[in-house]
N, C-alpha and C positions, 0 to 999 in steps of 0.2 A: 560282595556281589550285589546284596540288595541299594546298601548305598550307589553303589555303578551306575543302576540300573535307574535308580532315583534321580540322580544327574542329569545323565539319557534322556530321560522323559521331557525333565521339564526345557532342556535342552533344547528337544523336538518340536517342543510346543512355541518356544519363542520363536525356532526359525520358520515354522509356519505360519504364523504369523506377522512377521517381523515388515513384509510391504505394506501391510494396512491395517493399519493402526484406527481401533475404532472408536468412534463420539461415545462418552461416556453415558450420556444423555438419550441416545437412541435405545427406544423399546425397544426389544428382540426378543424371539421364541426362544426360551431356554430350558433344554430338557438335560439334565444330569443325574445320573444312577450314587446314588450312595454309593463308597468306598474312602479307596486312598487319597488325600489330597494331591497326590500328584497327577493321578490321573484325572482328576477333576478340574484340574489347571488348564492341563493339556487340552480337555473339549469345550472346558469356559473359551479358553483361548482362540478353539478353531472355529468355536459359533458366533465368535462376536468378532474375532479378527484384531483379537488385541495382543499385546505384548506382557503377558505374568511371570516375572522373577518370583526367586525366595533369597530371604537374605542368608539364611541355613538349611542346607538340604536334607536335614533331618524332620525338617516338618513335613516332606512330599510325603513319611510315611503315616502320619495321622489318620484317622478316620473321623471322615467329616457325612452330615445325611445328604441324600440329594435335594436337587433342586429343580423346580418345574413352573412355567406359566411366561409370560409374556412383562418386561423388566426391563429395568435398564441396567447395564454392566454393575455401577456401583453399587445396585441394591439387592442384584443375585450375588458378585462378592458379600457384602453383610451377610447374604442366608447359607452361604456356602461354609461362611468361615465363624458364626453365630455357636458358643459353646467349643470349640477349636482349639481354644487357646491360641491365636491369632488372629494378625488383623491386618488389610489391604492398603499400600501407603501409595499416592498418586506421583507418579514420577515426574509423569507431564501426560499429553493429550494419548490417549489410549494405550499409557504405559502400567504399570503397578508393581509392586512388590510388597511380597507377603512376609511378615517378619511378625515376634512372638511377643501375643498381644503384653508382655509384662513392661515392655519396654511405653507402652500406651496407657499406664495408670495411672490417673489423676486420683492426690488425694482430697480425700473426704467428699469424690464424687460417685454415686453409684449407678451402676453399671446398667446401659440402655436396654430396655425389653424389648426382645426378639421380637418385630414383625411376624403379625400372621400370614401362614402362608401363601395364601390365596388372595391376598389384599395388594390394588397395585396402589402407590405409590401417588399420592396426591399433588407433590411437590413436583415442579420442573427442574430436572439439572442441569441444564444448561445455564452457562455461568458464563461471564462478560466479565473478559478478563483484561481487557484495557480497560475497565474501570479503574484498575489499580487493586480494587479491594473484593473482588473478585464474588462480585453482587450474582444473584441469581438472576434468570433474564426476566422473569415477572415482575422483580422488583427494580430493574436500572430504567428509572427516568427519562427518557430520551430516546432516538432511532438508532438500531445497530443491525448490521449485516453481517453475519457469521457465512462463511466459506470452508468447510471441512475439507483439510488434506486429503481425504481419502477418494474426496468426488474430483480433487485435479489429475487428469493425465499427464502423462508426459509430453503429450502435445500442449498440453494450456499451461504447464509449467515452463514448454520452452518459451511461450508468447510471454510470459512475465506480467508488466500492467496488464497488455491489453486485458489478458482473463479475466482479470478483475471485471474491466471495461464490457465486456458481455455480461456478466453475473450483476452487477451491482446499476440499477436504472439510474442511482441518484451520484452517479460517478461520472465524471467527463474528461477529456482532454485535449490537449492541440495534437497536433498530428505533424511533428517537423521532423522525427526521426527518435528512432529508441533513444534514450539517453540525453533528451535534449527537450522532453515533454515537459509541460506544466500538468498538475491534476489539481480537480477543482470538485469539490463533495459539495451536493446540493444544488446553489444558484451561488457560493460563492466565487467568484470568477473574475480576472481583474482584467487581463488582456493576454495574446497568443503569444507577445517573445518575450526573449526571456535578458532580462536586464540586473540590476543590481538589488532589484525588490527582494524581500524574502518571502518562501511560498506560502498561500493560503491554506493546506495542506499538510499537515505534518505527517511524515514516516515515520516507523518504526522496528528492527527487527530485533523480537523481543521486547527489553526495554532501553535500545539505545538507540538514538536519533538516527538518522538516513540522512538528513538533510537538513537544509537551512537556507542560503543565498543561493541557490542551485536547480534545475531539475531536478525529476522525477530522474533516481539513478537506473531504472528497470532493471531491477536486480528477478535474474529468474527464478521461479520460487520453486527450484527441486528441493525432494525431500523437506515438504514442510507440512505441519502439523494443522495449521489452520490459519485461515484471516480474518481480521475484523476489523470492519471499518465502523467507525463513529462519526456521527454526524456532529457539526460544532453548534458556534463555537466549545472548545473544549479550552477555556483557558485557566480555570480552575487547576487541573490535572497537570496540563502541558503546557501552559506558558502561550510565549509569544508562536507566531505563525501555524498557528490552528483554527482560523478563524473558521474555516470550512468543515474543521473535523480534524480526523486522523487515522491513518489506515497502517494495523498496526501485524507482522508478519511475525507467524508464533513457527520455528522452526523444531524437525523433531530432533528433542534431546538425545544426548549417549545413551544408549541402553548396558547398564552395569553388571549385566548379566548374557548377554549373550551375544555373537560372536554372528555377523551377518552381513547383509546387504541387498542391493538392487541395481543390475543394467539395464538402460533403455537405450534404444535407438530409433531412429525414424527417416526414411526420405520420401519428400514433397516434393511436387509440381505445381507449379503457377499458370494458368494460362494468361497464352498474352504475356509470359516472363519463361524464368529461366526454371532450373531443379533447385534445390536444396536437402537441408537434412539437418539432423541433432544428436546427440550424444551422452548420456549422462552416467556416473556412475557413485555409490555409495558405498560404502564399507563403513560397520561401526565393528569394534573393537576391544573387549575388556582386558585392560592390562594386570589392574586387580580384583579378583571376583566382588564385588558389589561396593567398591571403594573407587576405581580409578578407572578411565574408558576414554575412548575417542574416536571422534566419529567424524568423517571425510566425505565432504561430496564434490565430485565436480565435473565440469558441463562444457560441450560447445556448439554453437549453434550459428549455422548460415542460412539466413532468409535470402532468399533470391529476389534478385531486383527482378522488375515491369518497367520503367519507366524506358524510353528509347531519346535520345540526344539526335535530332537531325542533321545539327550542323556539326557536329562532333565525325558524326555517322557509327556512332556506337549506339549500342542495344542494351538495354537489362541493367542501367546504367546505378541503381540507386539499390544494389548490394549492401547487406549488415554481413560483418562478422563479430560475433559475442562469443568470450573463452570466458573461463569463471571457476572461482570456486567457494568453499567455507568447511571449515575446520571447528570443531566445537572438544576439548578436552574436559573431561566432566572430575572432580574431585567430591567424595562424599567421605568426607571422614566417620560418623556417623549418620543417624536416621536422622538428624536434627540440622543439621550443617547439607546446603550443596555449594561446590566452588566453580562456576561455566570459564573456561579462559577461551573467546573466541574470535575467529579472524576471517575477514568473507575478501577476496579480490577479485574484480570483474574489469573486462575489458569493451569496450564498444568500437567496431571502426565501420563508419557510415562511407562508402566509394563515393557517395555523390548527393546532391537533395531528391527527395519524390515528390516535386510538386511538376502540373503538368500546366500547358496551356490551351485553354480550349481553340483556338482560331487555328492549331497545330491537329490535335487529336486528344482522345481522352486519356492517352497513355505517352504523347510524347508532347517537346519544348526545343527550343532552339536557345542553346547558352553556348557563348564562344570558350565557357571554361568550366573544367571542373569544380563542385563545390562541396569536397571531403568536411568529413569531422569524424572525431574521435571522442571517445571518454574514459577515464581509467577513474576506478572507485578503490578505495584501500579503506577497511575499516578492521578495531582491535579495540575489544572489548573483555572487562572483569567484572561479570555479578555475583555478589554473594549472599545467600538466603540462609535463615538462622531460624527458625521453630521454637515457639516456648507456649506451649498451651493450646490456645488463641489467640497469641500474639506473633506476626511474623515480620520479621527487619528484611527489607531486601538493598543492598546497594548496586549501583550498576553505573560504572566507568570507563570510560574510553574516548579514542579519538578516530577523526575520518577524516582521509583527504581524498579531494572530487577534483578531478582537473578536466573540464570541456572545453574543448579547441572547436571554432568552426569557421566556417568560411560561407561569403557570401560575393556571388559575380555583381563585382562594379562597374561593369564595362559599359561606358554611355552610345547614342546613337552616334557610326561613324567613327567610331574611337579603336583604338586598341582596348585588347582581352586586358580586364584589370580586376586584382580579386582584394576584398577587404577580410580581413581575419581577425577573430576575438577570441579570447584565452581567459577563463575563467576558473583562478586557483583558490580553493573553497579548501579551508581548515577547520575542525570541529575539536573542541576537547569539552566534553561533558561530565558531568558526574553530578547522580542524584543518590540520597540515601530517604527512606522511608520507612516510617514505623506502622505499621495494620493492623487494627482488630477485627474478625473477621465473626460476626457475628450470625446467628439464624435468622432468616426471613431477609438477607439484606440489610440487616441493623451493623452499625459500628462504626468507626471511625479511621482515618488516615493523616499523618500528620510528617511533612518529608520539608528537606531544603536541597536545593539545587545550585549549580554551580554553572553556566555556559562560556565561554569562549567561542566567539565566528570570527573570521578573518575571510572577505575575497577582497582578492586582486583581479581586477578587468584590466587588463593587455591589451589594445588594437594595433593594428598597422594598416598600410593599404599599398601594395603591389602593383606596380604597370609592368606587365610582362613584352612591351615594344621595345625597340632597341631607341638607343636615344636619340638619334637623331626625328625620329618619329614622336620623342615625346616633346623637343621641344617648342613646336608649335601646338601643342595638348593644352585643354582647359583643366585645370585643378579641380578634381572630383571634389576633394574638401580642400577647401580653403584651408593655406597654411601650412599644407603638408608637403614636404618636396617631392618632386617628380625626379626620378632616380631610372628608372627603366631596368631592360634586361635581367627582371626578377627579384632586384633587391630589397629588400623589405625597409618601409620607411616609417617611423611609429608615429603614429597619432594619440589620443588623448585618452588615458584612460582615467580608472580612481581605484582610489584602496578603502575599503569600510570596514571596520573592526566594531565588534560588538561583543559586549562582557554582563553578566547577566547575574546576579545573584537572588537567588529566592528564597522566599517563606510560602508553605502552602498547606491547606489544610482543611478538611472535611468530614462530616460526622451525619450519621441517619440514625434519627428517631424514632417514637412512636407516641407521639402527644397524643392518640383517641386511639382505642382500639382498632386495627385494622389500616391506619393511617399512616404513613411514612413522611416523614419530615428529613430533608437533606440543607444544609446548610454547607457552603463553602468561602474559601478564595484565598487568593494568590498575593503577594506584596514581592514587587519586581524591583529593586535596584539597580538601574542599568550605565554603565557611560559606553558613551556613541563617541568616534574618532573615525573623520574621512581626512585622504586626500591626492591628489594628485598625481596621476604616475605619466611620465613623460610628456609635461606640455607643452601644444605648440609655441612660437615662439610669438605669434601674436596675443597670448595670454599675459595681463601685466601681471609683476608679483602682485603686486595689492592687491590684483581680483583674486589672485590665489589665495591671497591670506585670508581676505576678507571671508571665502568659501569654506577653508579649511575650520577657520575661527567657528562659525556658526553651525558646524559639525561636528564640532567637540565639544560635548556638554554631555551633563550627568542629568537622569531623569528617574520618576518614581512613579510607580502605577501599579495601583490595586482592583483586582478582577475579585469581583463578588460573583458569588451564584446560589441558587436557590431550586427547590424541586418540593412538588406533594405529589404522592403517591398513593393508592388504593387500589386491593384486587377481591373487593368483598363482596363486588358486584356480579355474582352468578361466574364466578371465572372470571372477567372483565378486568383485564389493569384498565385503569384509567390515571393519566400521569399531567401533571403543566410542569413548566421550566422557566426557567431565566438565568442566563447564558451571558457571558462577554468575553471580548478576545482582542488583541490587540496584533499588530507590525511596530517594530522602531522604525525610525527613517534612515536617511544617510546621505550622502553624495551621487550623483549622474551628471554628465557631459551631454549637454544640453546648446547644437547649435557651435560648438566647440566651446563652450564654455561651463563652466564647473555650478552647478547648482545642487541648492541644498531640496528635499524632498521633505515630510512630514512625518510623524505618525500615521498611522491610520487606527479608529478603534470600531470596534461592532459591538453591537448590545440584541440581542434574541428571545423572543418572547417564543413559547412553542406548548400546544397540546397536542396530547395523541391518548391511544387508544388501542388494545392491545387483545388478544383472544385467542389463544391456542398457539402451537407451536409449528410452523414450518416444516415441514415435510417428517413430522411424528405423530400429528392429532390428524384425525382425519379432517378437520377444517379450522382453519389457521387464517385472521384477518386480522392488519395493522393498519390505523390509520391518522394521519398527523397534519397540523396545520401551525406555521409559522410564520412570524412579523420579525423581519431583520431591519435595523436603522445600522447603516456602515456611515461613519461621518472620516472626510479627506480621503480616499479613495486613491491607495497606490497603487497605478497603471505602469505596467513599460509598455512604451511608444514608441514614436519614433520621432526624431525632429527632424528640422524643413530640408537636411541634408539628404534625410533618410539611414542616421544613423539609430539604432537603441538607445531609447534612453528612459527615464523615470521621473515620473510626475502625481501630484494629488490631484485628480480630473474633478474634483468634489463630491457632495453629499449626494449618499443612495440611499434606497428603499426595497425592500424585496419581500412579496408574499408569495409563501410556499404552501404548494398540498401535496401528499402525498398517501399511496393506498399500496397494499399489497394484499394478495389473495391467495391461498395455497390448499390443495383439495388432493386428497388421499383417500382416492373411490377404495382401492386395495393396498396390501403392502406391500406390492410391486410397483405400482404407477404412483406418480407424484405432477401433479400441472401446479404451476408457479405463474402468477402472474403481477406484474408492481407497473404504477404510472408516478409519472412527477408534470405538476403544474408551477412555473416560475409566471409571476409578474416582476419584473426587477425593474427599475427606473432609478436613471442620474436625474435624481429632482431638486438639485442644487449646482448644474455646472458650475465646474471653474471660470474665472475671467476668457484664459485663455480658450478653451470649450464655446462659451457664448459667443467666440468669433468666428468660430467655423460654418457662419450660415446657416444653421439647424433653423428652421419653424416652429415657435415654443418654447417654454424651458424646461420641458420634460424628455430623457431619451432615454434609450435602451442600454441597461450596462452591458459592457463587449463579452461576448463568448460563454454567454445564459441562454440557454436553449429554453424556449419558451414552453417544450411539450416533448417528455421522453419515456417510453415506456418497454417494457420488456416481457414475455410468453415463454413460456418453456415444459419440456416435459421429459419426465427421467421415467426411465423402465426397466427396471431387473429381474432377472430370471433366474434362481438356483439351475443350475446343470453337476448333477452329481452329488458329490456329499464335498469337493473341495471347488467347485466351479462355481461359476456367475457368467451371464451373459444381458450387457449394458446398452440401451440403447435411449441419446438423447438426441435433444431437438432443442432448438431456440429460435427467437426472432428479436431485434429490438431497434428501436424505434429512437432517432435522433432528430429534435427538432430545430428549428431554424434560429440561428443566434447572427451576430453580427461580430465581426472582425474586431472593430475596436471603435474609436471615436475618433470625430473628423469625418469629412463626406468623400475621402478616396476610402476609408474604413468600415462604412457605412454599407459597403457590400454583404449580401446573407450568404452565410453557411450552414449549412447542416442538411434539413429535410431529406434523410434516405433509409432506408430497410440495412438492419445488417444480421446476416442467415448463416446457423452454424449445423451441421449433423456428425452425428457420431455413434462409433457403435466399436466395442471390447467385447471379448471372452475371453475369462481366465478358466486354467486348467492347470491346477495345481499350483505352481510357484510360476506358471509362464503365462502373462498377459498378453493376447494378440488386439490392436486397435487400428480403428479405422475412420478418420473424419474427415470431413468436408464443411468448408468455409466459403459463406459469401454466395452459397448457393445461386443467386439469383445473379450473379455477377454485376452487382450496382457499383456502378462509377462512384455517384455520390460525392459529397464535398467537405474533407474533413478541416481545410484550413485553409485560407484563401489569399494567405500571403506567400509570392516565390522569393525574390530578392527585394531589400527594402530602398533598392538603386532604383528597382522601375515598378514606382506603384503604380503606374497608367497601367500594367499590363494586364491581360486578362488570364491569370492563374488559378490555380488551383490542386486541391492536393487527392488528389482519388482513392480507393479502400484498395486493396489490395484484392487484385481480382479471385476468381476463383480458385480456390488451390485443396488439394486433396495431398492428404499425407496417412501412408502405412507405417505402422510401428510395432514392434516387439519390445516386452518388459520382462527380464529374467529377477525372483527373487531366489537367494539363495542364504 
């Protein structure tokens, strides 16, 4: 019975806590009565909202002393379990399990003395864990944005980036439709469409790629543990296409212990649009108690169109549907070994584009045809983690395929409806393996090689939907391409770009002075580059193919160096510099209908900053950074004089960065957040073809760098009860004025508008009731200032999504 009973408990205590899972890192009141350990799990658990296994249930009946005072989770574990004969092993982000300390003894090392009781805790734990080596945050060099699972609703899980895009000032992006976004960290930013470039931007969930030649996949972040973004270049760590950083999505693990989940649901109204609503659901699963598990989420979600079509005479025209899910099977043979085998598949289907025209209304356009797209994401992945001291091996292999289809209205003045379409089939097979020593204070080293495979294919065609007698006194939208009529699809010119990637990488932090951290890195890439031609017209001669294809295949080598000093000896104070590089390969674009090769691009980052307290745990918390970027060849997708997509090196940039954040915890309910971002960014090298475009001067503005962005926020919690919370936040942020691209039809500004979020939860018991409200002020605003690349004359524009209010319920059980 007593075992039963022991079970029971600690049973009870997972599934109370099992929706929110808490930062290990946050102080908390923590009052526990001496006794049993199992009952001491079960109130650890419900005060901090974490998830406590035992790997044998014979330890619940121990007797452990109480514990009292103000902590963070891992340092009341230590006093809870101090003298025990056990010890807390970290699963993942507000996970643990308790297992018996003999399985923990190192020899000829003796055994750490107990913390006094009443002493808090000097050290911060918070730990940056896209660094790879899982640095504490006082000591990782550089700007990072931590986003805790526990602070996303289900409403900002169903938005996916955007949430980000509210939380994070020094994030940006275009705004062409979910799954079809560029995101750009900092002031790195090349241009709105999206071409055969690879992104500036690295994803990551966990530690396997997202991306490559592709969008932003806006994969929505239910049930996940936490985010972090880094600011770049990060190419030390990640290689190529990080020159901006990298935003990296820590999902929550299988829990090996107990048997759970969470439903949400939600429906919105849009003014000025239509309803919508969301769905999501999880279940985790242990198949062997504390060896084998698995955990299921999955999701669907309908934004409701605003945009209205005049000449169509439909309404609400520019509809998302997003279905989704992910699968994560957990194997832990023992405490030393875990084996993730996981699988994530999302869906996108866009009914039309959201961009409007002012000389219409700020919500509707006149297009003679519809302009769908879709996205389908497929990814499968195997990481394997191995423990030996303080040394940890991680591998992490797998592949992704990304297929986005879109469509754009080519229909000229006087013409028939005619639509161009592009199909972008993105393959990844990655695999990185890594060795880490994970030392105190941030000290240790990393030493890993990598393996990439990319492949897309770019597909075009272009469509006259007239009958043919109608087409054939029709002007050829592009040259070369035949006029077919009554729907059939005639192809145009696309390319294929294959990229193979093998690495060496490696990095080590010292301490040459006392108090001083010394980081030393970098990368050695061997890469070969292969483009070529998929269906060209026939006014392409073979020799221009050749000649194209030739100077696309070639092997290349590039080593990224990196460097950091570190100190936090100054009264609390980090004080940190850098130096950063990052690189893109090149490859093939259609250019004009003709096959042209593109360059490298590489960036070099100088950066200081400055560091003070923690983010909504110290009661005053200030970061502040100043950076000199040199980007030299500067890969742009453009458009050429057709107004198709294409890619180019617009030339050498320059960018100075500043940036502040402020964070004030008058009590431990209220939290006010506040961060600005200053860009200076200048093309202070145009290209030849650039210096034709009439500009005044040889200094411009690189495309889609918002000169001035800033962010305000305030979170409020309230205990209600002994199992209740009642949440209420607030935001505002601040988008400044950037430029389309380059060239003087490009030359147009976007940005400068407000964008307003409110929100308010109470949870009661395992039932979360929520309530938010978006865009308060209902700002039109201008996220992207291109509609079709058929008529740049026009006067477009792409508006925020007006006011929209959504009710939701969250069942954990």
């Amino acid at each position: 019975m007593a075992r039963s009973a022991d079970r029971a408990a600690v049973l009870a205590a997972l599934i109370l806590t099992a929706a929110s899972p808490a930062q290990a890192a946050d102080r908390q009141q923590i009052s526990i009565a001496g006794g049993r350990l199992g009952d001491a799990a079960i109130t650890l658990g419900r005060q901090t909202g974490s998830s406590i296994g035992m790997s044998d249930q014979a330890l619940a009946g121990i007797r452990v002393k109480g514990v009292q005072g103000r902590m963070t989770l891992d340092r009341a574990l230590a006093r809870l379990l101090d003298g025990a004969g056990a010890r807390a092993v970290r699963v993942a982000e507000g996970s643990w399990r308790i297992v018996r300390a003999e399985k923990a003894v190192l020899p000829n090392r003796p055994p750490a003395p107990a913390p006094a009781p009443a002493q808090e805790p000097e050290s911060v734990d918070i730990v940056v864990t896209a660094s790879k080596r899982d640095i504490p945050l006082p000591h990782y060099a550089g700007v990072v944005e931590q986003v805790g699972g526990d602070l996303l609703t289900a409403q900002e899980a169903s938005a996916g980036t955007a949430t980000l895009l509210t939380r994070v000032a020094s994030l940006s992006s275009t705004h062409v439709g979910s799954g079809r976004n560029k995101l750009f960290i900092r002031a790195i930013a090349d241009s709105g469409f999206s071409g055969p470039t690879q992104a500036t931007t690295g994803q990551y969930l966990s530690d396997m790629r997202l991306n490559y030649a592709a969008p932003d996949p806006d994969l929505r972040l239910y049930d996940v543990g936490g985010i972090e973004v880094l600011e770049g270049p990060q190419g030390t760590l990640y290689g190529a296409g990080s020159l901006g950083g990298i935003i990296r999505i820590i999902p929550n693990p299988p829990n090996l212990a107990m048997t759970g989940g969470q439903v949400s649901s939600g429906l919105s109204a849009t003014q000025h649009g239509a309803a919508g609503g969301d769905l999501s659901a999880t279940l985790n699963m242990p198949i062997i108690s504390e060896k084998l598990a698995l955990r299921v989420v999955g999701y669907g979600v309908n934004d409701a169109g605003y945009i209205d079509n005049i000449l169509t005479g439909r309404n609400d025209v520019n509809r998302t549907y997003t279905y989704g899910g992910r699968a994560t099977l957990r194997i832990a043979p023992d405490d030393d070994w875990t084996i993730d085998l996981n699988g994530v598949y999302q869906h996108i289907e866009g009914r039309d584009a959201q961009y409007a025209s002012r000389s219409i209304g700020n919500l509707s356009r006149a297009s003679s045809i519809a302009q769908p797209y879709d996205a389908d994401y497929l990814l499968g992945n195997v990481r394997i983690e191995k423990h030996w001291d303080d040394l940890r091996f991680v591998s992490s292999t797998g592949y992704v395929r990304h297929v986005l289809s879109e469509s754009y209205d080519a229909t000229q003045a006087d013409g028939v409806p005619a639509l161009f379409r592009q199909r972008n089939r993105v393959g990844i097979f990655s695999t990185e393996n890594r060795l880490v020593r994970d030392l105190d204070n941030g000290l240790g080293w990393i030493l890993g090689a990598s393996y990439l495979q990319s492949t897309s294919d770019i597909s075009r065609s272009l469509t006259y939907l007239g009958p043919t007698p109608a087409m054939a006194q029709a002007s050829p939208i592009i040259p070369g391409v035949p006029i077919y009529g009554f729907g059939r699809r005639a192809p145009t010119t696309g390319v294929h770009n294959e990229v193979r990637e093998a690495t060496l990488f490696g990095e080590a932090s010292f301490e040459p002075l006392p108090g001083l951290i010394a980081t030393v890195g970098g990368r050695l890439t061997l890469s070969r580059l292969e483009g070529r031609a998929i269906d060209p017209i026939a006014i392409l001669s073979d020799s221009e193919l050749a000649r194209a294809e030739a100077q696309a295949d070639r092997n290349e080598t590039m080593f990224l160096p990196s460097f950091s000093l570190l100190t936090d000896r100054l009264g609390g104070v980090t004080l940190y510099a850098r130096f950063q590089q990052g690189f893109r390969p090149g490859g093939l674009a259609v250019d004009d209908q003709r096959i042209q090769r593109f360059h490298n691009d590489r960036m070099s980052t100088v950066e200081v900053g400055m560091r003070k307290g923690v983010a909504g745990r110290d009661p005053f918390a200030i970061a502040l950074n100043a950076a000199y970027t040199d980007w030299r060849d500067i890969q742009a997708d453009v458009t050429d004089r057709l107004g198709l997509p294409t890619t180019a090196n617009i030339g050498n940039g320059r960018i100075y960065t500043l940036e502040g954040r402020v964070a004030i915890r008058p009590t431990s309910s209220l939290t006010l957040d506040g961060s600005i971002i200053y860009n200076d960014s200048r093309l202070s090298q145009p290209a030849q073809f650039v210096r034709l475009l009439n500009y005044q001067g040889s200094s411009l503005s690189l495309p889609n760098v918002a000169n001035l962005g800033g962010r305000i926020a305030a979170d409020y919690r309230l205990p209600v009860g002994d199992t209740g919370q009642f949440r209420l936040s607030a935001s505002a942020r601040y988008v400044g004025k950037s430029r389309l691209g380059v060239g003087p039809i490009f030359g147009q500004e976007q940005g400068d508008y407000v964008d307003t979020a409110l929100s308010a939860s109470l949870r009661r018991g395992a039932v979360n009731y929520t309530l938010s409200l978006t865009n308060l002020l209902d700002t039109v605003g201008n996220r992207f200032a291109l509609g079709t690349p058929f008529n740049l004359t026009g006067d477009y524009f792409t508006p925020l999504r007006p006011r929209t209010v959504r009710m939701g319920v969250d069942f954990a059980f």
